[in-house]
C-alpha positions as CSV (number, residue, x, y, z in Angstrom):
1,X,5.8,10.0,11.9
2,X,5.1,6.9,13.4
3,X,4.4,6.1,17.0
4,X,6.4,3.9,18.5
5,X,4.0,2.6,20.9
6,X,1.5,1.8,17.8
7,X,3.9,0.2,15.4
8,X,1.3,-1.1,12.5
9,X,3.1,-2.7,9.6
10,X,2.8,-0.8,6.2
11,X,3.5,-3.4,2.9
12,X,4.4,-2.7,-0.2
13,X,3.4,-4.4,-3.4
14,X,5.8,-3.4,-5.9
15,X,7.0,-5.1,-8.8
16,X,9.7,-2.2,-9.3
17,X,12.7,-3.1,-7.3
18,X,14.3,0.5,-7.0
19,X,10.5,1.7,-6.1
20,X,9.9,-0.9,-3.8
21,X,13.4,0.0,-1.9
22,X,12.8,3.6,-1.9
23,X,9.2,3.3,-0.3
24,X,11.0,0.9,2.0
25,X,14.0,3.0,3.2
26,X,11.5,6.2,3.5
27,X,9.1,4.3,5.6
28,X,12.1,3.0,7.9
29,X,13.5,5.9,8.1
30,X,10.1,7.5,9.4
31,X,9.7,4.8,12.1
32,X,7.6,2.0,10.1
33,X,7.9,-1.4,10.3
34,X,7.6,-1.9,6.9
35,X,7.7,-5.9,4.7
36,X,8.2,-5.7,1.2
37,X,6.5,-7.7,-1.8
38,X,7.8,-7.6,-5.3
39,X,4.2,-9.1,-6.3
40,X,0.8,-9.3,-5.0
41,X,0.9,-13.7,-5.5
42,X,4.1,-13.0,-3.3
43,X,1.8,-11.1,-0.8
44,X,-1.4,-13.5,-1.1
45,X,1.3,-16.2,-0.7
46,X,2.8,-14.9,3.1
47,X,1.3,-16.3,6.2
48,X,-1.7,-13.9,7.1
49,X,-0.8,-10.7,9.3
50,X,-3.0,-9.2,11.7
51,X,-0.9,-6.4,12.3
52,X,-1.0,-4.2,8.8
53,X,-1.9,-1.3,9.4
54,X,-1.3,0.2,5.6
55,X,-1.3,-1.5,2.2
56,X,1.2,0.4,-0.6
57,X,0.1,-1.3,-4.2
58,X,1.3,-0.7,-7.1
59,X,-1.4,-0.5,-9.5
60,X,0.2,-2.2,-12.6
61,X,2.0,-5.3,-12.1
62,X,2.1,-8.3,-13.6
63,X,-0.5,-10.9,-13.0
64,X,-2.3,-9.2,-10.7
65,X,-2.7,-5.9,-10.0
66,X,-3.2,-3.2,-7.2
67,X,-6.9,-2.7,-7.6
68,X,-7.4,-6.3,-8.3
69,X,-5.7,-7.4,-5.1
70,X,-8.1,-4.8,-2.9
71,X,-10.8,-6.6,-4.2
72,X,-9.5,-10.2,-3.5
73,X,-8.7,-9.0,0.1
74,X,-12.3,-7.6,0.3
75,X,-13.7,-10.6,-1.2
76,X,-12.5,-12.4,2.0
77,X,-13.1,-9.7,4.4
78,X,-9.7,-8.0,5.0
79,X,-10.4,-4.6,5.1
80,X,-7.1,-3.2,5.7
81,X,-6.5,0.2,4.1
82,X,-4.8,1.0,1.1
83,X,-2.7,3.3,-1.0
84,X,-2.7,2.5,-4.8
85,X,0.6,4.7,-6.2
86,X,0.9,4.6,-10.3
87,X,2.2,6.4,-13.3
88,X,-1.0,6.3,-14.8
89,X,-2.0,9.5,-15.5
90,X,-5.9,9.1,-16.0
91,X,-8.1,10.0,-13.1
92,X,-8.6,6.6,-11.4
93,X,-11.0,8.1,-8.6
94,X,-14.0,5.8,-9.0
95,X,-12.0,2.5,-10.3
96,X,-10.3,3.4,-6.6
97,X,-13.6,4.4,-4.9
98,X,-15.4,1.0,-5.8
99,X,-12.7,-1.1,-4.2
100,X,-12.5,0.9,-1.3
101,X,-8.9,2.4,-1.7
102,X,-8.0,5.3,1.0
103,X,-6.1,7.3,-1.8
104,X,-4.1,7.2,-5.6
105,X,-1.0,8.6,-5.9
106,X,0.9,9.2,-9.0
107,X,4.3,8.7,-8.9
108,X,7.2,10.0,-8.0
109,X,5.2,10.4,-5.1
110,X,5.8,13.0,-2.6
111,X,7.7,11.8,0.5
112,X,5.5,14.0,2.8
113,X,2.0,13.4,1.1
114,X,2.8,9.8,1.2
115,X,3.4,9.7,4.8
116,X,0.4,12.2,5.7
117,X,-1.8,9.8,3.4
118,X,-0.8,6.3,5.7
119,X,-0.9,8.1,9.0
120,X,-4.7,8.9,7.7
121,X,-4.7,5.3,6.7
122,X,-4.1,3.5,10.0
123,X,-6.2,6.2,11.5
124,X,-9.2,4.9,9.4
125,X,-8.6,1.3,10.1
């Protein structure tokens, strides 16, 4: 759970609307500020944050995806941590490795490993 005195934002890119509420409602719920993107050119768009603590990407969206937005935020140094989910079922370890991704998930994904994974997250950042 999250601690109050440390309250990192987590966003979510998700071009899924029910996805992108559910992550948003779980994350609330579990004491995260949380700021939802249905896009990552929505998310390259916003005013730049200091205060992320977790990224949640969705890995296939349209335009661009999860693993390409890592590497345009690497590309200009942000190296905030983040969690690519997807329904992809092929092992995505090194595509996620090279970017520098904390962890894949496959959806559904668990509430509780979700939550274990960004509290190890915001520990590594």
């Amino acid at each position: 759970m999250a601690n109050s005195a440390n309250r990192e934002l987590i966003c979510i890119v998700e071009d899924d609307a029910d996805n992108r509420d559910s992550l948003r409602v779980l994350l609330e719920a579990s004491g995260y500020d949380v700021v939802a993107f249905a896009s990552a050119v929505e998310f390259l768009q916003a005013p730049p944050r200091d205060d992320i603590g977790c990224l949640l990407l969705d890995l296939h969206m349209p335009g661009i995806g999860g693993i390409e937005l890592i590497e345009r935020l690497r590309e200009r140094g942000d190296r905030t941590p983040a969690i690519v989910l997807t329904v992809d079922g092929r092992d995505l370890s090194k595509r996620l490795d090279a970017v520098g991704a904390v962890k894949g998930l496959h959806k559904p994904v668990d509430d509780s490993d979700l939550l274990v994974w960004i509290e190890r997250a915001r520990r590594s950042h």
